[in-house]
C-alpha positions in Angstrom: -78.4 149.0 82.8 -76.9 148.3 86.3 -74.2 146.8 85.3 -73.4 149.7 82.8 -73.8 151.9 84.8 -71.2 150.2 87.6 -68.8 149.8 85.0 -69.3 153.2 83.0 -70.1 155.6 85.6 -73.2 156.9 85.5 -72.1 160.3 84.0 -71.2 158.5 81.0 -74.2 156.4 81.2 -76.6 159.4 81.2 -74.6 161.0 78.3 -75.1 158.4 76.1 -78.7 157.8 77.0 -79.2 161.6 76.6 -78.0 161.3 73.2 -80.0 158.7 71.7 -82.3 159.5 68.2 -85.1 157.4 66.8 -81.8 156.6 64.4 -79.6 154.6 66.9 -82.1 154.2 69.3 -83.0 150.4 69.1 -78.9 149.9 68.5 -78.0 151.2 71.9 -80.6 149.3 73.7 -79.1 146.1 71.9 -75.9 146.9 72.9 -77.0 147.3 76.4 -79.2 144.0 76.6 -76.5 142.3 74.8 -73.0 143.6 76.1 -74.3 144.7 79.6 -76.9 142.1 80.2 -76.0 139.4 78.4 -72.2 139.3 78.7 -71.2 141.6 81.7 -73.6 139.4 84.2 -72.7 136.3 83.4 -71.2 134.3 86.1 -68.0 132.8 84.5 -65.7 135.9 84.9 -65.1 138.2 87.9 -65.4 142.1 86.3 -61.7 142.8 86.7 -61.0 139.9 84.3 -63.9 141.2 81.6 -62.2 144.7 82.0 -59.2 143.0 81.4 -60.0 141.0 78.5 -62.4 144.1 76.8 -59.2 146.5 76.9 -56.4 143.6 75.3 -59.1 143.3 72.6 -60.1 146.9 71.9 -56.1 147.4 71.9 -55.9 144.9 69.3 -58.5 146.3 66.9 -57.7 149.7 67.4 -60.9 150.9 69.1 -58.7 153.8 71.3 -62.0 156.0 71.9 -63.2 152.7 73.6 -60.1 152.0 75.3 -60.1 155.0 77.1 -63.2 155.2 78.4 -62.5 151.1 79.4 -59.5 152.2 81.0 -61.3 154.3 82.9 -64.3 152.3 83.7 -61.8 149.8 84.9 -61.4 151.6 87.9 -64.6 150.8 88.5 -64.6 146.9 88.0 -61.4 146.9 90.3 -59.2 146.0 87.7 -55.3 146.1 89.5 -53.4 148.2 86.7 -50.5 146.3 86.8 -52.6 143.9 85.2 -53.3 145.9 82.1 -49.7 146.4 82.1 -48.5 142.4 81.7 -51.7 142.0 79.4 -49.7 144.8 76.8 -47.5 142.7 76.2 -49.6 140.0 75.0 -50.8 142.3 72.9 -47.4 143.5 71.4 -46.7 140.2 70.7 -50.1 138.9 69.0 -51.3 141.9 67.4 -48.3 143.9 67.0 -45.9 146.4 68.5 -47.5 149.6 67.4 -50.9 148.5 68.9 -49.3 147.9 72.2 -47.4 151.2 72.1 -50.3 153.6 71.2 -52.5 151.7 74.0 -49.5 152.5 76.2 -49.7 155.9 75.6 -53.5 156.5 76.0 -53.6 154.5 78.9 -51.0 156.6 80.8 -52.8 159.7 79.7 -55.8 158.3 80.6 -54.8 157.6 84.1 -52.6 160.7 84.7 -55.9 162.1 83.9 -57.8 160.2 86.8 -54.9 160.3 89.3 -55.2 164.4 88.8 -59.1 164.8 89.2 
């Protein structure tokens, strides 16, 4: 939960726990023991690179709720944005021009967005 929270914020964090049902309940603390626990903290990978490699993929499948809020967490991780920028292109060239452009777009929003708060 650390971890999540670092990377998340805890305002997101406490959102999401806040919202929890018996329903999804035992999903979210998966996703937390599996993503946060059992990927985030392992040692191979600084943070910036996991923030790095989350966003490329969730550009690629077309998760843009999830990209945003990884673009934003990624302040967090100190993931250099130039990075993301260079790592767009792997993605427009792998799994295709309109993914690229549409992560383009919410990422610019996303941090005109954080530049203005």
């Amino acid at each position: 939960m650390a971890v999540r929270r670092h990377v998340l914020g805890d305002a997101h964090v406490d959102r999401a726990e806040s919202g929890k049902t018996d329903f999804d309940g035992d999903f979210q603390r998966w996703i937390t023991e599996t993503a946060w626990d059992g990927v985030w903290t392992r040692p191979g990978l600084p943070q910036p690179t996991r923030s790095l490699l989350t966003l490329v993929i969730l550009a690629s499948l077309g998760h843009w709720e999830e990209f945003a809020m990884h673009v934003r967490a990624s302040t967090n991780t100190g993931m250099p944005r130039d990075e993301l920028k260079e790592a767009l292109f792997h993605v427009a060239v792998y799994a295709g021009i309109p993914a690229a452009n549409r992560a383009h777009a919410i990422a610019k929003q996303t941090f005109a967005e954080m530049d203005a708060s």
